[in-house]
C-alpha positions in Angstrom: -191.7 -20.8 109.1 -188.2 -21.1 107.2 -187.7 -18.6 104.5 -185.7 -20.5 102.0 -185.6 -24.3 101.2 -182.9 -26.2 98.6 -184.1 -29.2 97.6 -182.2 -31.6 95.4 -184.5 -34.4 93.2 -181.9 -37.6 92.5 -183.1 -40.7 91.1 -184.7 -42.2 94.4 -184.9 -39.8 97.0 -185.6 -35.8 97.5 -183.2 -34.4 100.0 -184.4 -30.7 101.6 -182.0 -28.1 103.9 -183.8 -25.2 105.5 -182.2 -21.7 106.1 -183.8 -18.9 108.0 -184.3 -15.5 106.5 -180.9 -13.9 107.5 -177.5 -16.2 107.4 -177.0 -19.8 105.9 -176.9 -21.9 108.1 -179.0 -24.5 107.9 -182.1 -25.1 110.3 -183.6 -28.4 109.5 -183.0 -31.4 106.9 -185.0 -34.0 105.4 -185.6 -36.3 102.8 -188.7 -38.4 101.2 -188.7 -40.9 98.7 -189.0 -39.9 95.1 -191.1 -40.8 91.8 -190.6 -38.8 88.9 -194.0 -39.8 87.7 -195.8 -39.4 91.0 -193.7 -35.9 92.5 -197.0 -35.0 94.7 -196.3 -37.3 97.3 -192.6 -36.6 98.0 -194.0 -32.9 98.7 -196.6 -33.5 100.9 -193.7 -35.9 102.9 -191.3 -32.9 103.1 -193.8 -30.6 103.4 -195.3 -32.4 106.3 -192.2 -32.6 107.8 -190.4 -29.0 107.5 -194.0 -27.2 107.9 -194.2 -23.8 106.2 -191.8 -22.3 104.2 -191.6 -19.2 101.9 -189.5 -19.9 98.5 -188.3 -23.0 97.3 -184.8 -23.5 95.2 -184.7 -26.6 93.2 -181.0 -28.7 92.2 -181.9 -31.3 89.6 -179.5 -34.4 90.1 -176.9 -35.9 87.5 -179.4 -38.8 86.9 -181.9 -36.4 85.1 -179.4 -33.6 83.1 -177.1 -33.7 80.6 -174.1 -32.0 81.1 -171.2 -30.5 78.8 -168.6 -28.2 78.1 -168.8 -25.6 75.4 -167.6 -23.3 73.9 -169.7 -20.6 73.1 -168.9 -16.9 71.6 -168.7 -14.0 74.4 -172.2 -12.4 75.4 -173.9 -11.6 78.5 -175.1 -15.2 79.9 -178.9 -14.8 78.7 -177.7 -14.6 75.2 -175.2 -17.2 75.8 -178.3 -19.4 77.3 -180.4 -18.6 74.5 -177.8 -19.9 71.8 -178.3 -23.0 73.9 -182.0 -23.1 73.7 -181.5 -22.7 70.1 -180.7 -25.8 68.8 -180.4 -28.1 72.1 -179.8 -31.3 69.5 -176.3 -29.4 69.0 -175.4 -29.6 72.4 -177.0 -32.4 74.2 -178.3 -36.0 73.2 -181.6 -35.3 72.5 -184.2 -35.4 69.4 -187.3 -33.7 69.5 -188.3 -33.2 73.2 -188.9 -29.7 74.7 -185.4 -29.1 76.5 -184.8 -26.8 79.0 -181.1 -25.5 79.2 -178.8 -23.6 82.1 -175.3 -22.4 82.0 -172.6 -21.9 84.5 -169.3 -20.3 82.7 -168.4 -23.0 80.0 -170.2 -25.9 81.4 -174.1 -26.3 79.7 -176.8 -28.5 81.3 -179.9 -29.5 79.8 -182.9 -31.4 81.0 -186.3 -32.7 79.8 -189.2 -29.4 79.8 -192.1 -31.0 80.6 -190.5 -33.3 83.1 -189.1 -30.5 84.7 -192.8 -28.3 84.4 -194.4 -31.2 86.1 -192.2 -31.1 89.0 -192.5 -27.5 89.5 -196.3 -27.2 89.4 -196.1 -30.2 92.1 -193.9 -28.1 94.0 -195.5 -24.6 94.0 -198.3 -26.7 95.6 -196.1 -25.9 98.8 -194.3 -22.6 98.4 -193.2 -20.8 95.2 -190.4 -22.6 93.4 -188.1 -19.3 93.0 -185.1 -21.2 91.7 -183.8 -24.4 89.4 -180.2 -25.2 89.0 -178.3 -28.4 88.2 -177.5 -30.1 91.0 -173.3 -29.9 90.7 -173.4 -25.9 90.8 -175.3 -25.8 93.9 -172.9 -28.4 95.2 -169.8 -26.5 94.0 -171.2 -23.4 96.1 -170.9 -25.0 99.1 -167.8 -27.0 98.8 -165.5 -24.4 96.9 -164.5 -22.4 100.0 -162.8 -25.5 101.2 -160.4 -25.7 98.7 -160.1 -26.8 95.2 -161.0 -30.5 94.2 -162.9 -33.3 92.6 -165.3 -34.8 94.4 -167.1 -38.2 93.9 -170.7 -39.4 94.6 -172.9 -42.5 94.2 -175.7 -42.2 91.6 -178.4 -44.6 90.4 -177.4 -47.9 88.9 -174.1 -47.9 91.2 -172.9 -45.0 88.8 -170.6 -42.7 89.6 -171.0 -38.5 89.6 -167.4 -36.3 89.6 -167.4 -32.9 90.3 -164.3 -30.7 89.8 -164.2 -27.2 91.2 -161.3 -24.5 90.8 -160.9 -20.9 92.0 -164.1 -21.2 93.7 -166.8 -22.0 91.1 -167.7 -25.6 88.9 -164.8 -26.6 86.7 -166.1 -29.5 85.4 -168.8 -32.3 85.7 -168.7 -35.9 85.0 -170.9 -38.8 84.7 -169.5 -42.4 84.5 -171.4 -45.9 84.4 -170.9 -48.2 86.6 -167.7 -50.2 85.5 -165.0 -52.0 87.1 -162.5 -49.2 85.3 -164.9 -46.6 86.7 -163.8 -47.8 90.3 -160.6 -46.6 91.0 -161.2 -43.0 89.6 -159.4 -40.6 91.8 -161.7 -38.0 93.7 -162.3 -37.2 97.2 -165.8 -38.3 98.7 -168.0 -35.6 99.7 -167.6 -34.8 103.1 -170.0 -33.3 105.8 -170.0 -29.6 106.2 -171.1 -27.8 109.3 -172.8 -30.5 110.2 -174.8 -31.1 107.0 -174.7 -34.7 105.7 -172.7 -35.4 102.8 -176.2 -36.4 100.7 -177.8 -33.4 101.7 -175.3 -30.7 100.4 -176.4 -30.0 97.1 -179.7 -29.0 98.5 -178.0 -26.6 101.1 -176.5 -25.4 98.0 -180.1 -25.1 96.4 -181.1 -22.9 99.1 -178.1 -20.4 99.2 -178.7 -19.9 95.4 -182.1 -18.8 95.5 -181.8 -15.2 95.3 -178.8 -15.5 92.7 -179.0 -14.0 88.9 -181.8 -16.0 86.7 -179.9 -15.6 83.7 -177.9 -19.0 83.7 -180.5 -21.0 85.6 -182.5 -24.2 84.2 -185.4 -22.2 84.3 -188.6 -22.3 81.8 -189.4 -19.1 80.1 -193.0 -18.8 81.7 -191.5 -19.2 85.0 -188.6 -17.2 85.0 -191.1 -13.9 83.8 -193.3 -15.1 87.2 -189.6 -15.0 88.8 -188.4 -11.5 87.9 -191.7 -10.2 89.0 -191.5 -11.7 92.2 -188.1 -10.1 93.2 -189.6 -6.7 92.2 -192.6 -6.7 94.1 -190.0 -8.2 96.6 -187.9 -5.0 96.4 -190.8 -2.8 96.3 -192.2 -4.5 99.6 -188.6 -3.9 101.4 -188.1 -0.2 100.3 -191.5 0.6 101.8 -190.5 -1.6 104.6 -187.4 0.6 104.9 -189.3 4.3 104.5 -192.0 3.2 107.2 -189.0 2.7 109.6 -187.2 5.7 109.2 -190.6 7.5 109.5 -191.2 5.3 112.8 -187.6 6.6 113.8 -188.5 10.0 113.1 -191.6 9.7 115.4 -190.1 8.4 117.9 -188.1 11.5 118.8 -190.9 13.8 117.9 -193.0 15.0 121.4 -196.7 15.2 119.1 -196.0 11.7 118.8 -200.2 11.7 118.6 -200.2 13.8 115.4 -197.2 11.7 113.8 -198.7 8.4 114.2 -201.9 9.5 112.8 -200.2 10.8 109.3 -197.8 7.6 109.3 -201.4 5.4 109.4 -202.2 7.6 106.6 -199.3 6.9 104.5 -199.0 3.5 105.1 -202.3 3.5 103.5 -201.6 5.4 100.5 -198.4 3.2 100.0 -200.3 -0.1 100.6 -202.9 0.9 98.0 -200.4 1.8 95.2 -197.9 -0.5 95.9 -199.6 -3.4 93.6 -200.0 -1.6 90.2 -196.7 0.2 90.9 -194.9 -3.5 91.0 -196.4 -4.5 88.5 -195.2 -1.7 86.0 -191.7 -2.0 87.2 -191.4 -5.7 86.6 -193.3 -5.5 83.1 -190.1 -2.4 83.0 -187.8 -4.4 84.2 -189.2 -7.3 81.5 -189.2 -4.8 78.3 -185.5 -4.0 79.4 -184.3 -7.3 79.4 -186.2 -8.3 75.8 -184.8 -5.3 74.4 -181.0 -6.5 75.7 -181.1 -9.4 74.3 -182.6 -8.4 70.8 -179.9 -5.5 70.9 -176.8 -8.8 71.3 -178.4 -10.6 68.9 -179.1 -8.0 66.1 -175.3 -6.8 67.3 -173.6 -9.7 66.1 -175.5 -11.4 63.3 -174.4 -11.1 59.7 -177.1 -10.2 56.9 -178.1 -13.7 56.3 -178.7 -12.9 52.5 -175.6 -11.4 52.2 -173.9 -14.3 53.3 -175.9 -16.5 51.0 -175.2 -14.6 47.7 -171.3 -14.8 48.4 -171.6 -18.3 48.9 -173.1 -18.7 45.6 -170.1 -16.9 44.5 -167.5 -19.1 45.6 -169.0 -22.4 45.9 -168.4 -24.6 42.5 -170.9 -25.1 40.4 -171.0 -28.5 40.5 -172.0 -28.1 44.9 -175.6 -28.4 45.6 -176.5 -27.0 49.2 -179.1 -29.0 50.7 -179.4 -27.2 53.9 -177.9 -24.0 55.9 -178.5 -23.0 59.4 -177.0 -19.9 61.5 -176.3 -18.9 64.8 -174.6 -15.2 65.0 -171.9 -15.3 62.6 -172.0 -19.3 63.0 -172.2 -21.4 60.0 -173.5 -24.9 58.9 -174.0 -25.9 55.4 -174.3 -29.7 54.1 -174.8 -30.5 50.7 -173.3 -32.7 47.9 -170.7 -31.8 45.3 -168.8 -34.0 42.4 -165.4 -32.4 44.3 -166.3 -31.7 47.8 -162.6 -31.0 48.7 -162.8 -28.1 46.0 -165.2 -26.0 48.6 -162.7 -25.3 51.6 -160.2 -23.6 49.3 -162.5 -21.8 47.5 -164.4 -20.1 51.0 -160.6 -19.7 52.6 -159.5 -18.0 49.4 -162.4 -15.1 50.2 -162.3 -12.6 52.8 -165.9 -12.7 53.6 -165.2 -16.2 55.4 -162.8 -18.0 58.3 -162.7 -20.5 59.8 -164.0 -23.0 57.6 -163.8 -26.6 58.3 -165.2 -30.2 57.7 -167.6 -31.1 60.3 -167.2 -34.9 59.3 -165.7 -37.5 57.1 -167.3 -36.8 53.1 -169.2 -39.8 51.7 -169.3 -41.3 48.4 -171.8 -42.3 46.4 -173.4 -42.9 43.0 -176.0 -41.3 41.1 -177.3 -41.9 37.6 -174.3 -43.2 36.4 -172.1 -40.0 38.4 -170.2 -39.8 41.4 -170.8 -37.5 44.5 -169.7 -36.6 47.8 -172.0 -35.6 50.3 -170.3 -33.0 53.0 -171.1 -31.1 56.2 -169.1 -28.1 56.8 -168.9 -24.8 59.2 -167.5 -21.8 58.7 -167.7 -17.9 60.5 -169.1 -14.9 58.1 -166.8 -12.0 59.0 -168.7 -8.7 59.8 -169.4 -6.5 56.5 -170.4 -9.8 54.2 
């Protein structure tokens, strides 16, 4: 039985690397053909052929995320995450579908929720799906100690996939169509890594990352809650693991060996018996904490929304009707329509309370009962105090 498998899910195929518990090197590969639609039988082929294994780390390929730098204010990487999850429209090009989002330093990734939920559930079938990561992360893992880089790869539909990785971690990801521009665009083709083919690295990458920090992954909510939980009875298990052996240690130099064993029996016992509702407290602990963080960063940064409001009716014109306004942190948006719209930006930089303010797009003209109006989009920050 294998302890870890990364599997990376690409247009047609499934590829799967196998590591033992200890080390990373891998101990077996395959891949099975792939149907979005119809995941269940691409996991009874790998599972067929790899047997057993106990936690799975999934790498979702350029052909099903959306990928883009951003620039996001400085928080822990949950909160960052969550001003992803937000409003996913702001980021990605998507309209109303349930979006999933991950985040690895400036570079966001999104993909499809119930997509992804569908694949998972066909997956835990087989072994408990303990990670999901876009597929270019898990790649940069395992090419970034050779060396900075970009690195080219085929996708569906003779596209092309670029990633660029500096100082050891992702840089940058790109997606181009197939186009006879799109040929000659510099990068150096994967190559094969300790004897691991080139189309089977991302999912050696899947596997290494399986124990890493949940906070930036492509993970649902519901799942990454099962996730934490895991890793705490996890810990639990191995630091009763690790008492029984120093008290097996201690027995072993001790002459009433007898008497020993007997009250180590006992013990184990006691522990085994307490060790499920003890987990279980710690991880709904460990669960509390993290809510708690992240309402903490949120309530930290985020200006008194009707504060904000009442100065903007102080320094808008009159003639400016806002039609809608939306926050994130100190974030603004407003759109609206005004007889003047050019009359707003000098009348929000003139006041304290406000920076950075800015047209988001080109105003437009029109006519209304016989008047003229502009209809405007702009963004500006609330400083703290408004």
């Amino acid at each position: 039985m294998s302890d870890r498998v990364g599997i990376e899910i690409t247009r047609t195929h499934v590829h799967a690397v196998t590591l033992a518990a200890w080390g990373s090197r891998p101990r077996a590969t395959a891949d099975a053909p792939w149907d979005g639609d119809h995941p269940a039988a691409a996991v009874a082929a790998l599972a067929g052929r790899l047997g057993r294994v106990g936690r799975i780390g999934l790498a979702l390929g350029l052909d099903y995320i959306h990928a883009k730098e951003v620039d996001l204010p400085p928080a822990p990487p949950r909160v960052r995450r969550q001003m992803l999850a937000v409003e996913p429209d702001r980021f990605f090009p998507v309209l109303e579908e349930r979006v999933v989002v991950g985040l690895d330093g400036s570079i966001a990734f999104g993909a499809e929720q119930t997509m992804l939920d569908r694949w998972i559930e066909a997956f835990e079938t087989w072994a408990p799906v303990e990670s999901v990561e876009a597929a270019p992360v898990a790649l940069a893992r395992v090419v970034a100690p050779a060396g900075d880089g970009s690195f080219t790869f085929g996708l569906a539909d003779d596209a092309l996939g670029i990633v660029d990785v500096r100082a050891g971690g992702l840089a940058g990801v790109r997606h181009l169509a197939s186009s006879p521009a799109n040929v000659g665009v510099a990068g150096h083709a994967l190559p094969s890594i300790r004897g691991v083919a080139p189309e089977s690295l991302a999912a050696w990458g899947a596997a290494l990352g399986v124990d890493g920090s949940i906070d930036g992954m492509m993970v649902p909510d519901r799942l990454r809650e099962t996730i934490a939980r895991r890793r705490t009875r996890r810990v639990a298990g191995a630091a009763a693991a690790c008492a029984l052996a120093l008290a097996f240690a201690i027995w072993a130099v001790d002459r009433s060996r007898d008497d020993v064993l007997a009250r180590l029996e006992a013990d184990q016992a006691a522990l085994e018996s307490r060790a499920a509702p003890a987990a279980a407290l710690q991880a709904r602990l460990v669960l509390m904490d993290r809510e708690e963080a992240v309402a903490g960063s949120v309530s930290a940064t985020r200006m008194d929304p009707l504060r904000v409001i009442a100065a903007l009716g102080e320094r808008l014109p009159r003639d400016v009707t806002v039609l809608s306004a939306r926050a994130i942190g100190d974030e603004w948006r407003i759109d609206g329509t005004a007889t003047n719209a050019a009359a707003i930006l000098p009348a929000l930089d003139g006041d304290q309370r406000f920076a950075d303010a800015r047209f988001l797009a080109a105003t437009a003209r029109y006519r209304e009962g016989g008047r003229t109006y502009e209809s405007f989009s702009l963004t500006f920050r609330a400083k703290p105090g408004t």
